[in-house]
N, C-alpha and C positions, 0 to 999 in steps of 0.2 A: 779826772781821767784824760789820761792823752788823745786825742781823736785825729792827730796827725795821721795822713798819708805813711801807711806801712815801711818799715825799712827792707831792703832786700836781701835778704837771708844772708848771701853772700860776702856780705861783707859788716858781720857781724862779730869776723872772728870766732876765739874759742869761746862756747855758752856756756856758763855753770849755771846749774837749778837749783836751786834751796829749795827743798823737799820734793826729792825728783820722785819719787813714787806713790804720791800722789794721783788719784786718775785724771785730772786738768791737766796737771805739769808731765807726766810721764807722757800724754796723748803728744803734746809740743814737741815734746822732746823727739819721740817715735821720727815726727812727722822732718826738723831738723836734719836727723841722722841720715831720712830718707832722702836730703838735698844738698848731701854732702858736705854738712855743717861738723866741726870738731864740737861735741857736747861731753859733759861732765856732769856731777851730780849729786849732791849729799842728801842722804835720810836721816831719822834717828834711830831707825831699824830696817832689816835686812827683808826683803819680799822680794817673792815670784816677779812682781812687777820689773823690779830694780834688774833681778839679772838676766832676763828678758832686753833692758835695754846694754847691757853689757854684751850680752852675745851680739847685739847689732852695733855695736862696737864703739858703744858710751864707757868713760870713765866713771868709776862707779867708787863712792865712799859714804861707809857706813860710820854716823858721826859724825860731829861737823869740828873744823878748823879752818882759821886764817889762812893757813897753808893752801888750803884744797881752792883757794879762789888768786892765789898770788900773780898767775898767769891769764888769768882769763879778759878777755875785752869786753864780756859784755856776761851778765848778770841777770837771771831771773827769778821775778818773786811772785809769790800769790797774795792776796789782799789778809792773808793770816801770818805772812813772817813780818814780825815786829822791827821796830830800826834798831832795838838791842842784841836782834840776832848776832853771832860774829863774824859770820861772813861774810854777811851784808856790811856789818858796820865795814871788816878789812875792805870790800869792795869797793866803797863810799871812798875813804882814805887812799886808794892805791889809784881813784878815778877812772874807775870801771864806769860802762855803759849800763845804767839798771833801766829793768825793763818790766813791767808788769807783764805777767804770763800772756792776758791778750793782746799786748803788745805782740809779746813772740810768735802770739799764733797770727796775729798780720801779718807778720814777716814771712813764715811759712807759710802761706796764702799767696803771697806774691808773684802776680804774672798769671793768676788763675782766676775766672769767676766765678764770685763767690755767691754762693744761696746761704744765707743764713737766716735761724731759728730761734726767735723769738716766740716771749709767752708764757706768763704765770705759771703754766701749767703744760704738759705732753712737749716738751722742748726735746729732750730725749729721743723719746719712741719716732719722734716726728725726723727728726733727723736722720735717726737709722732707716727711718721708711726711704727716707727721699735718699739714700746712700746705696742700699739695697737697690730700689727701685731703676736709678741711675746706672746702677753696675750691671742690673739686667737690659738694661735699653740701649747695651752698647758703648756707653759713654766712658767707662773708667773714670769715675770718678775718685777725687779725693775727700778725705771725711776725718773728721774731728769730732769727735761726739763724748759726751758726761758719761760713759759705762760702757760696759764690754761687751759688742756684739755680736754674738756667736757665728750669725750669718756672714760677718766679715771679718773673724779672727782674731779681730783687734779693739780698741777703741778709736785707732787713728789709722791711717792709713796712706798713701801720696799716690793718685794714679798719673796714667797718663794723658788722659782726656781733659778739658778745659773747664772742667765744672768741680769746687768743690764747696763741700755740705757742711758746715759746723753749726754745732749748739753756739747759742749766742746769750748767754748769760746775763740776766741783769739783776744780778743782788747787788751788787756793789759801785754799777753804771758799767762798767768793760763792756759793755753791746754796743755801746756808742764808737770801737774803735775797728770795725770793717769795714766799711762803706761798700756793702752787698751789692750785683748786679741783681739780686731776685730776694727780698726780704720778705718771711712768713711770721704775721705774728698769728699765733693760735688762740691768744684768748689775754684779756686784759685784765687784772681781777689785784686790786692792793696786795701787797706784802712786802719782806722784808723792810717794815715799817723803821727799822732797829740805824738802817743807814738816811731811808728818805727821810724820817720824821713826820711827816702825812700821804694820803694818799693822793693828792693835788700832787706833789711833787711827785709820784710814781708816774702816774698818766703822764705828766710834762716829759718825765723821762722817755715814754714809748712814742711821744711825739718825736724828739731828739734823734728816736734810731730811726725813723723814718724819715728824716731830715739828711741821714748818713745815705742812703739809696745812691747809688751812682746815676749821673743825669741818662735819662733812656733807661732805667733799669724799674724793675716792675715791685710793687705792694702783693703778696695774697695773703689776706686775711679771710678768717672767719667771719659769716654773717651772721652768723648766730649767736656772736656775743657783743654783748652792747660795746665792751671796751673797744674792741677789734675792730669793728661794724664804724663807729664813730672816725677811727683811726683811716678805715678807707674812705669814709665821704668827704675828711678833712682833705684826701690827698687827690683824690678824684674833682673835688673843686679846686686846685690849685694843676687842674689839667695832665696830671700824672697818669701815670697807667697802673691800673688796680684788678686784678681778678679775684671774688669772691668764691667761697664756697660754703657748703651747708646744708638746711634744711629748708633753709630761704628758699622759696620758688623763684625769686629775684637774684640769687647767686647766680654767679657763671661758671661755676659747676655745683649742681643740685644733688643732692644725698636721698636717695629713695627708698623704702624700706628698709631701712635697717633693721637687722634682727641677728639675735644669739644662739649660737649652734655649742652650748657646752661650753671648749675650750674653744671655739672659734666663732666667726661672726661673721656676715654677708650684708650687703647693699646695692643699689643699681647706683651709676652717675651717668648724668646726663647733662653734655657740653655742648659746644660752638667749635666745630675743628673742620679747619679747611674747607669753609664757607656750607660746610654743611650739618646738621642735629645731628651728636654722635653719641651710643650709650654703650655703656661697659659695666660688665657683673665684676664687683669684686667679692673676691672669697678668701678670708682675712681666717690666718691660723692662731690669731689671738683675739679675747673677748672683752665684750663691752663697747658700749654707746662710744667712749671715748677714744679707743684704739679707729673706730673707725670716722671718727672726727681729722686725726691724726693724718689717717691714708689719705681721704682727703685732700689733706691738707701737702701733704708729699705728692700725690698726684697733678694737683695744680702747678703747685709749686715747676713739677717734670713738664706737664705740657708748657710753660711759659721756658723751660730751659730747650724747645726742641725735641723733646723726645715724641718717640710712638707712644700712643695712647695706651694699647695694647700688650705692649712690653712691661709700659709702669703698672699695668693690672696684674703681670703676670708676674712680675717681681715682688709683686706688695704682696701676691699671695706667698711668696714663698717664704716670708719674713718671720722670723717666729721669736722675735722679743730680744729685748733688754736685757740687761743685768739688772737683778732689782727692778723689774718692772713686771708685775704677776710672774714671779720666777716660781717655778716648779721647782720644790724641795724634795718633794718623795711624798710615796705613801704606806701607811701600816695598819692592818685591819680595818680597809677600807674607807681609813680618813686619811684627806689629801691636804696638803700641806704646801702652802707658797708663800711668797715671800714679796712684797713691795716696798719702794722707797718714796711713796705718797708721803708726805707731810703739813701738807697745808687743808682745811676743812674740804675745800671742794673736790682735792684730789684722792683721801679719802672714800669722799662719800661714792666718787668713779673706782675705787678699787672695791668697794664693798657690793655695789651696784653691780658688779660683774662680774664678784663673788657666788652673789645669789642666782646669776645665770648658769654659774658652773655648776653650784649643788641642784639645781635644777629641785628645785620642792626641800633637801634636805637641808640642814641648820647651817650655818656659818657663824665662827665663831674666833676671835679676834685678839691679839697681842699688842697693842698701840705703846708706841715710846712717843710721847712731846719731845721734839726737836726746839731747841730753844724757849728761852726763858721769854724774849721779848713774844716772839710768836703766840707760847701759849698764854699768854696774860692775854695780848687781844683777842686770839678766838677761842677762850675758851668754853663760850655758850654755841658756837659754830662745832667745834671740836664736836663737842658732846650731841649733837642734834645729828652729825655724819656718825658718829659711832652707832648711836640706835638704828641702823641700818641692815646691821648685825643682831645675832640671836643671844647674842654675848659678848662685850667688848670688856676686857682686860683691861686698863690705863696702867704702865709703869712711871714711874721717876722720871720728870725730864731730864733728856741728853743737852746738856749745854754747850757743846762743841766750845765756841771762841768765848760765849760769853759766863760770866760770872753770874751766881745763883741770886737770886731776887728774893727777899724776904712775901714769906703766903703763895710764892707763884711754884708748887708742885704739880703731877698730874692729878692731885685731890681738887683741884681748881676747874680742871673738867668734868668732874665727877660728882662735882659738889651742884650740876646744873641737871643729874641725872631726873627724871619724873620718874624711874620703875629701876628693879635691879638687872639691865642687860649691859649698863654700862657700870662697871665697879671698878675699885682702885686694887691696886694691885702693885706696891712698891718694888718689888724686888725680882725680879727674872724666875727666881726661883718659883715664887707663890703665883706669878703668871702661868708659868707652867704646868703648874699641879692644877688648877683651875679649869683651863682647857681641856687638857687630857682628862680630866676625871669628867666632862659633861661631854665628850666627843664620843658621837656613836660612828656604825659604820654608814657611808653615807657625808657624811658630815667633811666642810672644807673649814681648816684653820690658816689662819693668816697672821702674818709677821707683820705690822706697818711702822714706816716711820724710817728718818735718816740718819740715823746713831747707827748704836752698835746692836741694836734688836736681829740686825741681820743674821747674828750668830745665832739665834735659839731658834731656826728651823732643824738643824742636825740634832738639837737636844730635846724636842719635842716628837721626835722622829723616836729615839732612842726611848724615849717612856712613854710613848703607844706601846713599844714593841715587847716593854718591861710589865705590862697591866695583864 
């Protein structure tokens, strides 16, 4: 991966996107059009997304050709377009600028400082907190973020203030190309084994992005996890500037009672602000231990960019989620119905966890899709230990996205580790459904999980409650 110094938007020329409606490559693009860049764009299908960015006055083609990249100076891919693409290949051939998307979001960054969001886990939520939180404190900020946040319209956005918030992805190393004035990693935990090859080579990678930090520019990490915790004493003995947060009495900002209100959740924190003990209630309209790891985590993050204390409390309260992140689907004779894009054991086991604060006593009850083949061959005894978390967990077919199916590696692979019947297989969308619905009383929350296409069977679960 490139980890050069950004190029300036400006002189990028016209950008074509290979698979612009995409939510990575469409956020770029947003952000592009917002800086007065000529942008273009091919899908292999027509979405909301796409003519969203047409009205903001991208070229927009559905299908791809040689043609559609003949003029352009500069080319962007995601780590899924192949080099037999043809537009890429034309691009290649006509000596185009190609760019990997986080390239293009450096470019679109440029001249602003940058907080980015690192982290196995809550990269997402963490990010909208700190975008949100920022926009209420005055600052206008700009924001890049993995999903759509209602509280900000968008997934992307270009303000005019000097701070801006991106998700900083590392499945494929792309986090290593910001070089953050303020870097959060939330939590350090192996994965996507499928690119590292070991978890040695993961942590080396979350060293590398903190190697990226701009010189004078700050670490917040979590002290409550060993990955993250390691990660700031590494950088704090090398005389850097590091602020902690947690549960640690030793952080510099402390997490104090936390506790679950339903769909929402509260905490005290208590800081070091302007040479004097400061505390602040937050009161968070989203649940679970983790959401308010996250605020946390956004809130540091604010006081090291300058902000009022005060304001990021009051922003963070007004936050109210993700796309795919405990998304509210609806409800029908009294069971409630969300949806998550959890897919790794411990993210799970925080969606399920938080689950059982919303049914407050009554069952939960669960739809899980394996996200990749590599994934679930390693946890698939993880997998199965977070689903018993649930009163019921479903397992479908895993979603293979990029990769190719693996001989013995189904969702029977987690299932096959069950001790009792609350975690069952469940191949087909269909026989998931019937499943739940048929053991869902009133009372009772059902849940979508996982990064496929399980997103769709919140409407169809919805529709046969409503059919019983």
């Amino acid at each position: 991966m490139n980890t050069q110094q950004p190029l300036d938007p400006h002189g990028l020329g016209r950008v074509h996107f290979i698979g612009m409606g995409g939510a990575g490559m469409s956020a770029v693009a947003r952000l592009l059009l917002a800086r007065g860049v000529a942008v273009s764009g091919s899908d292999a299908k027509d979405s909301a997304g796409l003519r969203q960015l047409e009205a903001l006055g991208a070229t927009v083609f559905v299908g791809q050709s040689a043609a559609h990249v003949a003029d352009a100076a500069t080319v962007v891919v995601s780590t899924a377009i192949t080099e037999t693409n043809l537009e890429l290949a034309a691009a290649r051939a006509a000596g185009a600028r190609i760019l990997h998307r986080s390239q293009a979001l450096a470019a679109a960054m440029h001249g602003r400082n940058v907080i980015a969001v690192a982290g196995t886990h809550g990269k997402t939520t963490t990010s909208s907190m700190a975008a949100v939180a920022l926009q209420a404190a005055g600052m206008d900020p700009s924001w890049a973020v993995g999903a759509h946040v209602p509280d900000l319209g968008a997934n992307a956005g270009f303000g005019s203030g000097d701070w801006f918030v991106a998700e900083a992805d590392e499945s494929d190393g792309s986090f290593l190309t910001y070089h953050p004035r303020i870097a959060i990693i939330t939590n350090v935990e192996p994965d996507h084994l499928d690119h590292y090859g070991s978890a040695e080579a993961f942590y080396a990678a979350f060293e590398a992005f903190c190697d990226t930090i701009r010189p004078g520019g700050t670490l917040v990490a979590c002290a409550d996890d060993p990955g993250a915790d390691r990660l700031a004493r590494r950088r704090r003995d090398c005389g850097e500037a590091v602020l902690t947060y947690g549960q640690d009495p030793a952080a510099d900002v402390v997490v104090l009672d936390a506790t679950p209100h339903g769909t929402g959740s509260s905490c005290t924190l208590t800081f070091d602000h302007d040479g004097a003990r400061r505390t602040v209630a937050l009161t968070l309209a989203v649940p679970g231990a983790h959401n308010v790891a996250d605020a946390a985590a956004a809130f540091t993050a604010g006081l090291a960019a300058g902000a009022d204390p005060d304001l990021l409390a009051e922003g963070l309260g007004s936050f109210h989620g993700s796309s795919r992140r405990f998304d509210p689907k609806g409800e029908d004779g009294g069971v409630r119905v969300f949806d998550d894009y959890a897919h790794h054991p411990t993210e799970v086991a925080a969606a399920l966890t938080a689950a059982r604060d919303v049914a407050q006593g009554h069952r939960v009850l669960a739809v899980f899709q394996p996200h990749l083949y590599s994934r679930t061959r390693e946890f698939a005894e993880a997998f199965c230990r977070a689903l018993e978390i649930a009163d019921l967990a479903c397992v479908t077919d895993v979603f293979g996205a990029r990769e190719e199916p693996q001989p013995g590696i189904t969702g029977a692979a987690i299932t096959g580790h069950a001790s009792d019947d609350r975690v069952v297989s469940t191949p087909s969308a269909e026989e998931a459904i019937e499943t739940v619905v048929a053991r869902a009383r009133p009372g009772d929350v059902i849940m979508t999980i996982g990064a496929g296409d399980v997103t769709a069977l919140g409407p169809r679960i919805l529709s046969a409650l409503a059919q019983r």
